[in-house]
C-alpha positions in Angstrom: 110.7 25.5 76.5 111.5 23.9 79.8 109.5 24.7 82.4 112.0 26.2 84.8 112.4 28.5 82.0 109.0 29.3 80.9 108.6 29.7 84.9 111.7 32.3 84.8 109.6 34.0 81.8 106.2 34.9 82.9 107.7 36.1 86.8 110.2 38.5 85.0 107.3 40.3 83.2 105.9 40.8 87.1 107.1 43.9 88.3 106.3 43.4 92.4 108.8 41.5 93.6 106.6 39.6 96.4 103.8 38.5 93.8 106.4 36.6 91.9 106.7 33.6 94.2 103.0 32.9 94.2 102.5 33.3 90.6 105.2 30.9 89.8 104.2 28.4 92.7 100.5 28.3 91.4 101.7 28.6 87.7 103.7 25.6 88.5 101.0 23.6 89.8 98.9 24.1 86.6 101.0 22.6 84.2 102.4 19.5 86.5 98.7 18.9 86.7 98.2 19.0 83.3 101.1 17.1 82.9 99.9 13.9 84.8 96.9 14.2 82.8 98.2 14.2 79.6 100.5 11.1 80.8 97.3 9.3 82.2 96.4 9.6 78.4 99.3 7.7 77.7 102.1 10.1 76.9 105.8 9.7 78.3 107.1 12.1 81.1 108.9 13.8 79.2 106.7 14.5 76.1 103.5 15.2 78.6 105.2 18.1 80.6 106.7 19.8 77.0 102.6 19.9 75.7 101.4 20.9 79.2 103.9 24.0 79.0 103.1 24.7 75.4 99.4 24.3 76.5 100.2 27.9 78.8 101.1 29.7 76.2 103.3 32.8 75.3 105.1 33.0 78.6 105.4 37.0 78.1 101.7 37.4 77.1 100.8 35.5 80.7 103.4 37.1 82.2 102.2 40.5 81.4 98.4 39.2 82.1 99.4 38.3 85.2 101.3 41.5 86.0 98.0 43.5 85.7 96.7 41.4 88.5 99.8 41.1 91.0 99.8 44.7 91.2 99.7 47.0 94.2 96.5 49.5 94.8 95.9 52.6 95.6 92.4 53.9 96.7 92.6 57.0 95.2 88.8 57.8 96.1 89.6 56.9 99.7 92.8 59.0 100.1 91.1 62.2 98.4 88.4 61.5 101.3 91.0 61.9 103.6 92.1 64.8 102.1 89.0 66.8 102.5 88.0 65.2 105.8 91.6 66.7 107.2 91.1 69.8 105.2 87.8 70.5 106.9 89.2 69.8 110.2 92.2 72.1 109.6 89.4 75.2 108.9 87.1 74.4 112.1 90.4 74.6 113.8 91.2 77.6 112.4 88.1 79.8 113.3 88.7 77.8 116.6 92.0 78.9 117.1 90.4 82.9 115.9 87.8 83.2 119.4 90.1 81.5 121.7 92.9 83.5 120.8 90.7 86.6 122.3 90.0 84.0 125.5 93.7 82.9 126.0 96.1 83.8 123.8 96.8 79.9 123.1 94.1 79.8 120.1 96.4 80.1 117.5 99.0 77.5 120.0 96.1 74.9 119.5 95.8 75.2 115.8 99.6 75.0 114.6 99.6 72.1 116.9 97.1 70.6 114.9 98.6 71.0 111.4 101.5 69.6 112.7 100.3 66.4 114.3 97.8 66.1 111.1 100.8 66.3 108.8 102.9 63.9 110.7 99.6 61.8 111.1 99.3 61.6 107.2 103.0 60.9 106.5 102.6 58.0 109.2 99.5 56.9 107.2 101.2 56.5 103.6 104.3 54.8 105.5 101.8 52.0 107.0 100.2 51.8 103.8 103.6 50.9 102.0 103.4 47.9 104.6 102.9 44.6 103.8 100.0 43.9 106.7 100.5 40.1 106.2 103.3 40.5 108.8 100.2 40.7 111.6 100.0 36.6 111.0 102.8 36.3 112.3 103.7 39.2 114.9 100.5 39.6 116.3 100.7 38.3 120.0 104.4 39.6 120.3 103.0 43.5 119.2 99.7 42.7 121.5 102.1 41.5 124.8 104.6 44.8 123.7 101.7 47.4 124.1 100.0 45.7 127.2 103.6 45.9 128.8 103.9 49.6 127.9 100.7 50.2 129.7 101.4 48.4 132.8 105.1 49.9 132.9 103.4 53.4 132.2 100.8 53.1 134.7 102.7 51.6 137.5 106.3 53.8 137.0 107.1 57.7 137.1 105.8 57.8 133.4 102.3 57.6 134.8 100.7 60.9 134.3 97.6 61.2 137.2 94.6 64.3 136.4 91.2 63.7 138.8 92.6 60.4 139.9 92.7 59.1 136.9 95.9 57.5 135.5 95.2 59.1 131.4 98.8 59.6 130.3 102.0 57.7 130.1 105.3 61.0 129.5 107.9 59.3 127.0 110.2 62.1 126.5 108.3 65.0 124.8 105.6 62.6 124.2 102.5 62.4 126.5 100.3 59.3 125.4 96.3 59.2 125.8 95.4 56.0 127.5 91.9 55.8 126.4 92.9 57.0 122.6 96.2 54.3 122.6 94.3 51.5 123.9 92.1 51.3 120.5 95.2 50.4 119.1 94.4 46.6 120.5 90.8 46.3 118.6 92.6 45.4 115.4 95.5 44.0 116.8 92.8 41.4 118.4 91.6 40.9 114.7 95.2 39.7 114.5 95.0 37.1 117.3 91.7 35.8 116.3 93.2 35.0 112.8 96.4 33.6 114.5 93.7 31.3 116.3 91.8 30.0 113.6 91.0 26.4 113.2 91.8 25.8 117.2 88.7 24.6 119.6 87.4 25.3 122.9 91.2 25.9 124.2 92.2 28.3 122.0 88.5 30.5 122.5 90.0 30.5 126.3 93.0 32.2 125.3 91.3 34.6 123.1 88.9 35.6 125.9 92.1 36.3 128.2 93.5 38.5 125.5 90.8 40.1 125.4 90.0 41.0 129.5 93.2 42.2 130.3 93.3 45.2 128.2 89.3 45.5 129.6 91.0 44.9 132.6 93.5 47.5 132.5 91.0 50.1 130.8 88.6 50.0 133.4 91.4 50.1 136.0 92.5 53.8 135.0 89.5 54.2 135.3 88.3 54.5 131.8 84.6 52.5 132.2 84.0 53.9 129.2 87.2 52.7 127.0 86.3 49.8 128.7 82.9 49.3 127.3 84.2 50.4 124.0 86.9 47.5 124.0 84.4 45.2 125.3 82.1 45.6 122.8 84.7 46.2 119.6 86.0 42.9 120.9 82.5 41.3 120.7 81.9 42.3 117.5 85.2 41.4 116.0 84.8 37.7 117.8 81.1 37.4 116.8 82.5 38.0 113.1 85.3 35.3 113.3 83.0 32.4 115.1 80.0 32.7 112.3 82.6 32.2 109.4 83.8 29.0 111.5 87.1 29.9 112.0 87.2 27.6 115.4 86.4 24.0 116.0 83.6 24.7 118.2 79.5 25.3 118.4 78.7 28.2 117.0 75.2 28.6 118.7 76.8 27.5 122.1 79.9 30.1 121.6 78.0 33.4 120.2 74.9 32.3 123.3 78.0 32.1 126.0 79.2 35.3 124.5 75.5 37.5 125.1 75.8 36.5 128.7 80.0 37.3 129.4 79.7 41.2 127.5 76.8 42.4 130.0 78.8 40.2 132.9 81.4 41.5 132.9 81.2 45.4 133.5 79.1 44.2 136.0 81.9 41.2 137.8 84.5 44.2 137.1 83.0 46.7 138.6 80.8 45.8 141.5 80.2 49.6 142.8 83.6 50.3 142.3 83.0 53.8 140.2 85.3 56.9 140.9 83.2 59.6 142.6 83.7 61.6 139.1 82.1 58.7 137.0 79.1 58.3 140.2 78.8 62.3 139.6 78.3 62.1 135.6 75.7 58.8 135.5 74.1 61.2 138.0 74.2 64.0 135.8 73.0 62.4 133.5 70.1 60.2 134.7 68.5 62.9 136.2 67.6 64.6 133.7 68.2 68.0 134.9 70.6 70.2 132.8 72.1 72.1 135.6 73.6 68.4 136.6 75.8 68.7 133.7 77.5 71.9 132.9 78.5 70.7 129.7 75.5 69.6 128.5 73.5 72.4 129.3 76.2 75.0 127.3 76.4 72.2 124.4 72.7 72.4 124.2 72.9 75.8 124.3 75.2 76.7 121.5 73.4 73.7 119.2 70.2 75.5 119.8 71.5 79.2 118.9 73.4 78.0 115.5 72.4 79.3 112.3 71.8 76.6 109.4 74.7 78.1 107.6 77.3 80.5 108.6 78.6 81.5 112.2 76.7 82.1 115.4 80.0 84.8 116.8 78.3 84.9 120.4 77.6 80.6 120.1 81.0 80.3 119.1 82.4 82.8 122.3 80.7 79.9 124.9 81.4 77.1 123.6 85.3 78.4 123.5 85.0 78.7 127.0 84.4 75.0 127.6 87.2 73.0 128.1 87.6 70.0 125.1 85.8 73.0 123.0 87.9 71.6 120.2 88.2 67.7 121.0 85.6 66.7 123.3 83.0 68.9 121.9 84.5 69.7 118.3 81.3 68.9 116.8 79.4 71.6 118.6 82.4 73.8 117.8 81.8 73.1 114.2 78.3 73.6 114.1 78.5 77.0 116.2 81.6 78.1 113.7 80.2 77.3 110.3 76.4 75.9 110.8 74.2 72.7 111.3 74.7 72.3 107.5 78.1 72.4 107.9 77.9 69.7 110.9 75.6 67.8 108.9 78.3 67.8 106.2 81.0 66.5 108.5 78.9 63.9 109.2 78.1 62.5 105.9 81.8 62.3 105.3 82.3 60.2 108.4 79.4 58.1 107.5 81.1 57.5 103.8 84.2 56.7 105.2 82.9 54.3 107.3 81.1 52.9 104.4 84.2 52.8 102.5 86.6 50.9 105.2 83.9 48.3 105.9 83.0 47.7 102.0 86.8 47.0 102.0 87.3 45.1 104.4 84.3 42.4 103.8 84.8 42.3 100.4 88.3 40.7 101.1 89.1 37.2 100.3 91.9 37.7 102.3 90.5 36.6 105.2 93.4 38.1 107.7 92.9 41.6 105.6 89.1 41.1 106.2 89.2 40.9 109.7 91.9 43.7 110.7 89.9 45.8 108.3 86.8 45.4 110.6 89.0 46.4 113.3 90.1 49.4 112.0 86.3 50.2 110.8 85.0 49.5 114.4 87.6 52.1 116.3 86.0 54.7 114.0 82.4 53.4 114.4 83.1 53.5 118.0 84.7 57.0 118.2 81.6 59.0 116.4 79.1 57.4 118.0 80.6 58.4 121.5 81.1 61.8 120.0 78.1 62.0 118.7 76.1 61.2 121.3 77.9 63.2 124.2 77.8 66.6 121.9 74.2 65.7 121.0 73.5 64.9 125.1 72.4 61.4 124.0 75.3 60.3 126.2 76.7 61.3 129.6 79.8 64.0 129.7 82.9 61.7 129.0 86.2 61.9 127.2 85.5 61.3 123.2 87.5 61.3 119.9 85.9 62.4 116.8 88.0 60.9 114.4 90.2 63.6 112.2 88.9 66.5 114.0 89.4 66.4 117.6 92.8 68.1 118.7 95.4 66.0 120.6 98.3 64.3 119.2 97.7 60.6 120.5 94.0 60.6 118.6 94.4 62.4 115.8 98.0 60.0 114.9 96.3 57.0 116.0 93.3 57.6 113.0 96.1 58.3 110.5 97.8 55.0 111.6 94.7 53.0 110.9 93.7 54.4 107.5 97.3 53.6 106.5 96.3 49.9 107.8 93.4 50.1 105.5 95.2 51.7 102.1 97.7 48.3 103.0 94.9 45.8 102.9 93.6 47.6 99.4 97.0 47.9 98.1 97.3 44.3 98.6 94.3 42.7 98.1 95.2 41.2 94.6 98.9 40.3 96.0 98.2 37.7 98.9 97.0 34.2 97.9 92.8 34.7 98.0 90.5 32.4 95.9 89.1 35.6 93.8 92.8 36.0 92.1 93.2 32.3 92.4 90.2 32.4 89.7 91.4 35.1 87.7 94.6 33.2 87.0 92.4 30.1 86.1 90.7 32.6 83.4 94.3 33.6 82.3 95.6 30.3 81.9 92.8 28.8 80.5 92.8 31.4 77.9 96.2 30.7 77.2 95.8 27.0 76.5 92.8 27.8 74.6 94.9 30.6 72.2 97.3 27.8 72.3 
């Protein structure tokens, strides 16, 4: 058989269209190799590349091998943890939506508008997933330099939506946009840039650190300090990760020392006594130590210390209702006061396993692009329940927080669904893009093939 058509062979028995190019490039670089080795023995052109392609093999048998590699994934354990994450979220809004309806009249308002910005979060999530993600390579800067401009158009036009002197929502038609929530969108898409980046020197770690400030910049600008602080640091992290794997022609020691001095510098550069009155009021709060500083953490630490360990505290659940961000800000005291400690205990071993999950993912790509927007992803959510956590705890001052799946509001609850579909797409594909680990498995194909042979 020819090659071409031996070639033509083993890609028809591959049923994803996209893995077919790479399996008949590398394919094709086996046997010309084997070719110039069997006419290094001494064989003619001709007669050398006819053995090396008999050396492969049935080409239907590899072919069909190769098919059960080239295949797209799905994590079924992952999604089912989705399931049940949004399923739980969908009942603590539901006794939610039960007490403030007594308060209101909007309880049951609030929890419709949560099964419907759930589902249309999990539709959004399987459509990323059917994504290729490679496109990131590729598109990065140009989706990076689209959202900064819808920020700085939003915040400097009529679309700019002003509460407490804060600029926190951009109005698109029916649409109001969370600043803070949408501006976690740029921790993976800077995984993106670092990748587009990689192998440039001290010049291309100055364009990276630009990328990174503005949206700091802009966060802190709102004023958000503490988005800020949470890009800062998610950008830290992300960059830490890419330098140590030497992705840039540059010191390491020199680059990760230069970047412990710039992440404590520049809250401090930024904003030089600058705070809003309302931030000055909760580091107050907060620092002294007093609860009647800090209305909210006084009745937070009220309701968490009235709960039952399972089952629900009614008159606990009647204050924290009362509180606005009852079910986003403080939706983990909500839980706890609705269905018990061992139920917020519960939510949080989920969260932690997910967590496990998208970061066991992501590092154990080959990939190296999947790797690194997988850390992205994994470092919104890390991000998110810590700062829940720790304000509905009172480890942290009163701010705006996200915990991931179960808060209320359309921008958050979308934006998590968005991500996971990000990290289904790196798992679907992580035998499909060219990686070493699959380049070794084929090696184990084809050398059985020769050996059968």
């Amino acid at each position: 058989m020819k090659l071409e058509s031996y070639l033509n062979t083993v890609t028809e028995q591959i049923r994803f269209q996209k893995a077919r190019s790479l399996v008949s490039d590398e394919l094709r670089a086996h046997i010309l190799d084997q070719a110039e080795a069997y006419e290094a023995e001494g064989m003619f052109e001709e007669e050398a590349m006819e053995k090396a392609v008999r050396d492969m093999g049935d080409p239907v048998e590899t072919g069909v091998a190769l098919d059960r590699i080239h295949r797209p994934q799905m994590s079924a354990e992952l999604l089912i943890l989705i399931g049940l994450i949004s399923a739980a979220s969908i009942a603590v809004h539901g006794i939610l939506g039960a007490y403030s309806q007594e308060i209101d009249g909007a309880g049951y308002g609030y929890l419709w508008e949560h099964i419907r910005y759930t589902g249309l979060g999990y539709v959004l999530m399987l459509l990323v997933y059917r994504l290729d993600y490679s496109f990131f390579a590729k598109y990065t800067k140009h989706m990076t330099g689209a959202l900064l401009l819808l920020i700085v158009l939003g915040t400097n036009t009529a679309l700019g939506v002003t509460i407490n002197g804060a600029m926190l929502y951009i109005h698109l038609g029916p649409f109001f946009l969370f600043l803070p929530t949408v501006m976690n969108l740029f921790v993976p898409l800077f995984g993106g840039l670092l990748y587009q980046y990689r192998g440039s020197g001290y010049g291309g770690i100055a364009k990276l650190l630009i990328w990174a400030l503005v949206p700091v910049w802009i966060a802190s600008g709102i004023p958000s300090l503490t988005q800020a602080m949470v890009l800062l640091v998610s950008f830290a992290v992300l960059f830490a990760v890419a330098v140590r794997k030497g992705w840039y022609r540059v010191n390491k020691r020199i680059v990760l020392a230069g970047l412990a001095v710039l992440v404590p510098a520049v809250p401090l550069l930024r904003l030089g006594g600058r705070l809003a009155a309302y931030q000055v009021a909760r580091l107050q709060a907060f620092l002294s130590g007093a609860p009647e500083y800090d209305y909210f953490a006084m009745k937070s630490r009220e309701v968490l210390s009235g709960s039952r360990l399972v089952g629900m505290a009614p008159e606990n659940l009647m204050k924290v209702v009362e509180l606005p961000g009852f079910n986003n800000d403080y939706v983990l005291v909500s839980l706890i006061a609705g269905y018990g400690i061992l139920a917020g205990v519960l939510a949080a071993a989920l969260l932690a396993f997910l967590l496990m999950k998208i970061f066991r993912i992501s590092f154990r790509q080959k990939n190296q692009l999947g790797m690194i927007l997988g850390c992205g992803c994994g470092l919104v959510y890390l991000m998110q329940i810590l700062m829940s956590f720790g304000v509905n705890l009172g480890i942290l001052p009163t701010t705006a927080t996200l915990l991931p799946f179960f808060s209320a509001g359309g921008s958050g609850t979308v934006m998590c669904y968005i991500l996971m579909g990000l990290v289904l797409s790196i798992y679907r594909y992580k035998n499909i893009l060219p990686e070493p680990a699959v380049e070794k498995k084929m090696h184990r194909i084809f050398r059985a093939a020769r050996l059968k042979a």
